[in-house]
SEDOFI-32264 format. One line per 2 residues: number of its first residue (from 0); for each residue x, y, z of C-alpha. Coordinates in steps of 0.25 Angstrom, whole numbers, always signed. Layout:
% SEDOFI-32264
NUM) X Y Z ~ ...
This chain:
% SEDOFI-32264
0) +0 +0 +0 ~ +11 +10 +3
2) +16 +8 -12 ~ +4 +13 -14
4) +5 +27 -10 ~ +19 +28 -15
6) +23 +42 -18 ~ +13 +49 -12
8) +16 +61 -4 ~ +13 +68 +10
10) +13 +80 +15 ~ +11 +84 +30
12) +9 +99 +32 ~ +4 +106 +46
14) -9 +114 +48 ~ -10 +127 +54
16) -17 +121 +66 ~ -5 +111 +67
18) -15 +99 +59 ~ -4 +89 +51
20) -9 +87 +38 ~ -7 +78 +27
22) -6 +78 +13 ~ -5 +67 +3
24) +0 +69 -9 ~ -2 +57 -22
26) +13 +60 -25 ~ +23 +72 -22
28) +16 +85 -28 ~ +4 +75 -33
30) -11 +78 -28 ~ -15 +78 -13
32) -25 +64 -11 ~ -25 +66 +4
34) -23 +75 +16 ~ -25 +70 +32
36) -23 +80 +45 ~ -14 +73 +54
38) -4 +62 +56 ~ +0 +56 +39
40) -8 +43 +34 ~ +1 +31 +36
42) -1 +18 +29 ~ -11 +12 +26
44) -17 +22 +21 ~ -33 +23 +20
46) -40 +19 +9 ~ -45 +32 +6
48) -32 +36 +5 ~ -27 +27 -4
50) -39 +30 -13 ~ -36 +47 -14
52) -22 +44 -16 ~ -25 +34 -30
54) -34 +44 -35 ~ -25 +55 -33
56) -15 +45 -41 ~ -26 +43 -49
58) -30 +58 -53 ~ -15 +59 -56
60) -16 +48 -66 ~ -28 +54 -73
62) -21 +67 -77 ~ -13 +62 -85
64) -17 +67 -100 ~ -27 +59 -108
66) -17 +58 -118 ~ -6 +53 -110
68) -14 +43 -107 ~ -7 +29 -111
70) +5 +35 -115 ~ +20 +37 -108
72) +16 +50 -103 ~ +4 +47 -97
74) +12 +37 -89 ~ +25 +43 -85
76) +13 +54 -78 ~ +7 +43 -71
78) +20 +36 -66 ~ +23 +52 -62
80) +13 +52 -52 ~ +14 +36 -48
82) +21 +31 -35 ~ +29 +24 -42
84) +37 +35 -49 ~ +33 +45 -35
86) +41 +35 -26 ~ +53 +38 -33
88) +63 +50 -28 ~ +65 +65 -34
90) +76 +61 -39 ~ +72 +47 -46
92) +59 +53 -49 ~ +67 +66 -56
94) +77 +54 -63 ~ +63 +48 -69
96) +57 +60 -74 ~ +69 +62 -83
98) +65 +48 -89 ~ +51 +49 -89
100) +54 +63 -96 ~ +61 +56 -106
102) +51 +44 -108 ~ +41 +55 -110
104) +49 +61 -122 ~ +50 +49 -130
106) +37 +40 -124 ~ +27 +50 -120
108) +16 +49 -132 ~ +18 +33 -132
110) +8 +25 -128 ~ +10 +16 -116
112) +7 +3 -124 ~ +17 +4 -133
114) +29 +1 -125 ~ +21 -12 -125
116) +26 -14 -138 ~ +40 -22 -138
118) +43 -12 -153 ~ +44 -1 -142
120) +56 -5 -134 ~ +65 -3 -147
122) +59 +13 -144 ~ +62 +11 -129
124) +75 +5 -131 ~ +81 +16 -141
126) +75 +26 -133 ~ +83 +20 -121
128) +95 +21 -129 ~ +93 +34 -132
130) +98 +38 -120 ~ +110 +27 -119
132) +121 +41 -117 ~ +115 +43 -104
134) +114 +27 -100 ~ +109 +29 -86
136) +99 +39 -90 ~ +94 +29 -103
138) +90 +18 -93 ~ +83 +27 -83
140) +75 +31 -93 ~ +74 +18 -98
142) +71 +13 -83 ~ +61 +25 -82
144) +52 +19 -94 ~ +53 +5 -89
146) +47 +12 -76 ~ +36 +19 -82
148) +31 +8 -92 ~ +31 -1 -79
150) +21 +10 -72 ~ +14 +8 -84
152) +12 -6 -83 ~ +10 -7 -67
154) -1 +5 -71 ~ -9 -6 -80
156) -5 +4 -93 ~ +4 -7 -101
158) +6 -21 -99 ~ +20 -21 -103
160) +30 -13 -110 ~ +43 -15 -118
162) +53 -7 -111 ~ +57 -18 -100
164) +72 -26 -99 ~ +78 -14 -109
166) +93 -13 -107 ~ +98 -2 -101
168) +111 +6 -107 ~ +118 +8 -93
170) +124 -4 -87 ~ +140 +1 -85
172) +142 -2 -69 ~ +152 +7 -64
174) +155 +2 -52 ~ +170 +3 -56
176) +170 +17 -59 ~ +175 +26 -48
178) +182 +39 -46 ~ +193 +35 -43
180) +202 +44 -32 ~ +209 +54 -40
182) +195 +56 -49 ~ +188 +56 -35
184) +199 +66 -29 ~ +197 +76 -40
186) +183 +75 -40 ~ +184 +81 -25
188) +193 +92 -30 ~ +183 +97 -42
190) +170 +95 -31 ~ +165 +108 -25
192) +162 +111 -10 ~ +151 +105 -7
194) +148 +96 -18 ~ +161 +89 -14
196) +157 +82 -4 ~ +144 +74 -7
198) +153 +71 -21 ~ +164 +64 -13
200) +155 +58 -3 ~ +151 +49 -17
202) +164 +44 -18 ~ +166 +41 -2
204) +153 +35 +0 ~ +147 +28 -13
206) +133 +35 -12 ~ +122 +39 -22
208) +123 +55 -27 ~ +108 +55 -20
210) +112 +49 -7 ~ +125 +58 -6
212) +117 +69 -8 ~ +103 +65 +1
214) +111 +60 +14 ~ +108 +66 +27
216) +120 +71 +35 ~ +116 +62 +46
218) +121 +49 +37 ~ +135 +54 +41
220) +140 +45 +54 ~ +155 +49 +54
222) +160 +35 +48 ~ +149 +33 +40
224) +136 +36 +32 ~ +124 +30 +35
226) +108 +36 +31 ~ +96 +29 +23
228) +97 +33 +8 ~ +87 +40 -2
230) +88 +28 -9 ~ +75 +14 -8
232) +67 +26 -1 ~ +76 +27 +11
234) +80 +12 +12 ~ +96 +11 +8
236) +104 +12 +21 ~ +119 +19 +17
238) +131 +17 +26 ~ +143 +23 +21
240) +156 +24 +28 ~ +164 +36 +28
242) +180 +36 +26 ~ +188 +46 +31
244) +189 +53 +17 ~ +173 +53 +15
246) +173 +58 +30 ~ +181 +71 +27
248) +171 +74 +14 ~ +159 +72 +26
250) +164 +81 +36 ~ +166 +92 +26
252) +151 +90 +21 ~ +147 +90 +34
254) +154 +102 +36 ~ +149 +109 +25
256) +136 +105 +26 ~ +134 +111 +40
258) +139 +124 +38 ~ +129 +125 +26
260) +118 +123 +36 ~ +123 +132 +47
262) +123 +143 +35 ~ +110 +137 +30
264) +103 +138 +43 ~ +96 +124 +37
266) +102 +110 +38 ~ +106 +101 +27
268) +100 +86 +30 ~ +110 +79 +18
270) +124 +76 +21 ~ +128 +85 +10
272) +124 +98 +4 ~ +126 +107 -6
274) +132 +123 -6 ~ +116 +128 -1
276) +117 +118 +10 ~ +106 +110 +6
278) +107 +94 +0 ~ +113 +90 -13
280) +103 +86 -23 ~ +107 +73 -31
282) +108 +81 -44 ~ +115 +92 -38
284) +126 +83 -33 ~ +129 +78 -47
286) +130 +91 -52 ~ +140 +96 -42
288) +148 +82 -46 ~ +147 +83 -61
290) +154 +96 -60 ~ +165 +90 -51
292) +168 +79 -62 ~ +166 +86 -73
294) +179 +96 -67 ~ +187 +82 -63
296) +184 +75 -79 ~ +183 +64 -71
298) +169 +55 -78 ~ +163 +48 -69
300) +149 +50 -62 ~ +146 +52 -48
302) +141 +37 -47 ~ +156 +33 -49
304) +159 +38 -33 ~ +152 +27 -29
306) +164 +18 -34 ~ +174 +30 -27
308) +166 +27 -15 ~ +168 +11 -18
310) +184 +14 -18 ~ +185 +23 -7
312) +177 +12 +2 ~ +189 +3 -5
314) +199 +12 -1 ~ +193 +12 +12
316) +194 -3 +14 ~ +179 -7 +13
318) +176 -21 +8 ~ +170 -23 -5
320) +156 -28 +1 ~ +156 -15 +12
322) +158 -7 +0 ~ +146 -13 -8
324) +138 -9 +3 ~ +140 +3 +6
326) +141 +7 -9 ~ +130 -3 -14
328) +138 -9 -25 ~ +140 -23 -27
330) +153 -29 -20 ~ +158 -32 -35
332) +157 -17 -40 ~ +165 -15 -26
334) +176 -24 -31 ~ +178 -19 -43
336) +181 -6 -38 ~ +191 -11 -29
338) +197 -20 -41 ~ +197 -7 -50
340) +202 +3 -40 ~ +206 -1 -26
342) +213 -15 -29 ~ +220 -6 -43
344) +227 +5 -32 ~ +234 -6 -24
346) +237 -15 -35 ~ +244 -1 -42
348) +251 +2 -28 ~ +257 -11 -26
350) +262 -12 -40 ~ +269 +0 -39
352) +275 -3 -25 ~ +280 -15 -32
354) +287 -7 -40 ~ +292 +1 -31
356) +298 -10 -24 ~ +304 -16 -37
358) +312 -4 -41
């Protein structure tokens, strides 16, 4: 029954004469089905309740244009408005939209029944590769399709459609691309003040750009991190041990961070923040990296500190499978690191101390 009621959205809001009151919403910014004074409805909710919020879904639906009706248009607005799509973050709901955007420019007009057809996955297929000099971007929009023609069917609108088990362009795994110390060491120097930080924090600690980014300052336990991601709706648990050289990169943040607030007069809640003392935003962040990079000529992607972060951990001397967890990779991908980088330093070193003791 919960799944039920999935993206729909409360509001709690206090009354001159003190009265809580309560607004629900169908979906953020959709149309208000219900409003109760006092304490909010907990599951399971009423039946009356139930029946406002479908026929707020419902009145949703039925605006969609007559001619719309039965076509991809029609359906990317009804998946707009569904739970399904609703449940998602701003940030994945703000990555879909530029698919759907795209979907809508070449399959608007089309009717729903003809992806029934098996001659239309030639069209899907060759649109897909249309986008194949962006790889990653192609299969999201690929995967974005797939989602919205599978709405379609759960919604009774098409028994089947053609677009399922279409190979994707991206496949490279690169696990075993790094930036390595002196790459990592000048990406430091080319980072700006306060930008460096969060930057570096990538390469001590393997984390995601929106976790970095979206962790509270109360995950720092001096020889560790520890807090409850964004990600599975609050469910990943991250540790994160915290070397002497990440611990340096912390206290400076830390530092930072505080006198923004003193000056602010307003706390920051995240770990990190920006030059107006307030949080990064994920897309922020990456701009504030491109611009490091693009002054090292180093080219490699933000997503490559994660393996810096596998070979600091190295460095460190972690174990491969303490590494793998903490970093979620697979002990393998750990390994190879090591093999490629690690194991390569000392078998350099010792081949030229032998040398040294030859001559």
């Amino acid at each position: 029954m919960a799944d039920h009621f999935k993206g729909m959205h409360r509001v709690q809001s206090t009354l001159n004469d003190g009265t809580l009151r309560v607004r629900y919403y169908a979906w953020r910014r959709g149309p208000c089905f219900w409003t109760n004074d006092g304490a909010p409805l907990k599951p399971p909710y009423p039946s009356k309740f139930k029946s406002a919020f479908d026929a707020a879904k419902s009145a949703a639906n039925a605006s969609i244009r007559t001619e719309d009706r039965g076509r991809i248009k029609g359906v990317i607005e009804a998946y707009k408005s569904d739970h399904s799509y609703l449940k998602n973050k701003a940030i994945t709901r703000r990555e879909y939209d530029r698919s759907l955007a795209k979907i809508e420019e070449k399959f608007g007009r089309a009717k729903i029944g003809a992806f029934k057809d098996p001659r239309m996955r030639r069209e899907v297929k060759k649109w897909h590769q249309s986008f194949a000099v962006t790889p990653r971007q192609a299969d999201m929009h690929l995967g974005v399709l797939v989602k919205l023609l599978n709405f379609a069917k759960d919604e009774g609108d098409i028994s089947g459609h053609c677009a399922e088990d279409i190979d994707r362009i991206h496949t490279a795994n690169r696990a075993s691309i790094i930036w390595e110390p002196d790459e990592f060491a000048l990406l430091g120097q080319h980072c700006m003040v306060p930008s460096i930080w969060p930057i570096l924090t990538a390469g001590y600690s393997g984390l995601r750009r929106t976790d970095i980014v979206t962790m509270p300052k109360t995950a720092d336990k001096g020889d560790h991190l520890n807090w409850w991601t964004s990600k599975s709706n609050g469910m990943n648990e991250v540790v994160v041990p915290i070397v002497s050289e990440f611990r340096q990169i912390l206290d400076q943040a830390n530092e930072y961070r505080e006198c923004k607030e003193e000056k602010r007069g307003a706390e920051c809640m995240t770990l990190f923040c920006n030059s107006l003392g307030r949080a990064y935003s994920p897309d922020g962040l990456s701009t504030e990296f491109q611009k490091a990079r693009s002054a090292t000529g180093v080219d490699k992607r933000f997503h490559d500190l994660k393996g810096t972060a596998v070979h600091n951990f190295v460095q460190a001397g972690f174990k491969d499978d303490e590494i793998a967890e903490i970093v979620g990779w697979s002990t393998n991908d750990v390994k190879q690191i090591r093999r490629r980088y690690a194991d390569r330093k000392v078998i350099v070193l010792s081949a030229i101390s032998r040398l040294e003791r030859n001559r």
